[in-house]
C-alpha positions in Angstrom: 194.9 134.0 154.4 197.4 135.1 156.5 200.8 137.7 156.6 202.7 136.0 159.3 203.4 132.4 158.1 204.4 131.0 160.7 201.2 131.0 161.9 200.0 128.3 159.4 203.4 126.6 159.6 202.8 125.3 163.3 199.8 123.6 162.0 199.6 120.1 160.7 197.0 120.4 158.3 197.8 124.4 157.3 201.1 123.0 156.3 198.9 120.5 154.1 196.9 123.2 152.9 200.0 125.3 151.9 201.7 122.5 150.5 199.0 121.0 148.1 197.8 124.5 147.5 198.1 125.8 143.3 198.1 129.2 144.2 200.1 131.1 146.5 201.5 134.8 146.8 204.5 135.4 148.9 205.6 138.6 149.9 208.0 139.9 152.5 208.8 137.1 154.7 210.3 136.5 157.8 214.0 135.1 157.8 212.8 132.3 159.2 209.5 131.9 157.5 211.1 132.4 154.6 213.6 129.5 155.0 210.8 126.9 155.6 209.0 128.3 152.6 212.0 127.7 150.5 212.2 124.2 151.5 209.0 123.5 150.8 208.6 125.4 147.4 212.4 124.7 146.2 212.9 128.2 146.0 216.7 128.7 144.9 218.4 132.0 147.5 218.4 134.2 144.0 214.6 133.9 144.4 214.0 134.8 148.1 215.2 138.1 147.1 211.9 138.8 146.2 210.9 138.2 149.5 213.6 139.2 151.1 213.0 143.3 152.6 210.8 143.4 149.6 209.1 146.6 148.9 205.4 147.3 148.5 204.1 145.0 145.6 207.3 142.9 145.2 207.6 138.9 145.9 206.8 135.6 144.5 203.7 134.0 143.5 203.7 129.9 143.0 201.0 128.2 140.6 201.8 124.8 141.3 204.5 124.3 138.7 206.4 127.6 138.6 207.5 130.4 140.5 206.8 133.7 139.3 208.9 136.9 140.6 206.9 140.2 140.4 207.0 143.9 141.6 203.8 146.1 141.2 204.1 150.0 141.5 200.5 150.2 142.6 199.5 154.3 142.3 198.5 155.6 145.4 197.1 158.7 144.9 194.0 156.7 143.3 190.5 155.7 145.0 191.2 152.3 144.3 194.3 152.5 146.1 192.6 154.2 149.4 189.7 151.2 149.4 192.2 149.0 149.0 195.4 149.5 151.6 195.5 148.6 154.7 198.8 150.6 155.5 197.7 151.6 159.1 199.0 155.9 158.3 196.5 155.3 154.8 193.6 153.4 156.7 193.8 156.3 159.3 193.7 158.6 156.1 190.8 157.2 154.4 188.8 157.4 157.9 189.6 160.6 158.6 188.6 161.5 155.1 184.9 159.8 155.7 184.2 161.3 158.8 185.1 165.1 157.3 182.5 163.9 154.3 180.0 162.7 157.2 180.5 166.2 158.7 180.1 168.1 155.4 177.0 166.3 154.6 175.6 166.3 158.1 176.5 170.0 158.1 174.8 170.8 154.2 171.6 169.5 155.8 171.4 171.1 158.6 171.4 174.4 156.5 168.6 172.6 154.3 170.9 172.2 151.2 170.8 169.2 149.1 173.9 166.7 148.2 
């Protein structure tokens, strides 16, 4: 929905939303995001570690009963991974990488070859 919490916090009803909600996956938060969102989840200190200058793939994710910790090593150098981020150095990556494939192809038909 959302990376900056607060956001939803200021709102009445988001604050419903997020409170009746039996999914939700928190990553690195805030200092003081992530003290309102261990009030309302109950999350013990030990566990805001997880959200707490998390790395890449690391936090917490809440099913309605139970808090689950987790950290995710996703492989970058994969296809998946470059459809996928939206780390603004990778995003300007995977652009420039369409627009040299755009070239090549606009450049192979110019000299009548086929892709």
């Amino acid at each position: 929905m959302t990376q900056q919490v607060e956001d939803c916090l200021q709102s009445k009803e988001m604050r419903t939303a997020i409170n009746t909600s039996n999914f939700v996956m928190m990553l690195n938060q805030d200092p003081l995001d992530k003290v309102e969102l261990g009030n309302m989840f109950h999350i013990s200190e030990e566990e805001l570690t997880y959200v707490t200058n998390a790395d890449p793939g690391q936090g917490l994710l809440y099913n309605g009963k139970a808090l689950i910790p987790f950290q995710d090593s996703f492989p970058q150098d994969t296809k998946l991974y470059m459809a996928m981020t939206t780390k603004p150095e990778d995003v300007a990556k995977r652009e420039a990488m369409k627009a040299a494939k755009a070239r090549e192809l606009a450049e192979a038909q110019g000299n009548g070859e086929t892709a």
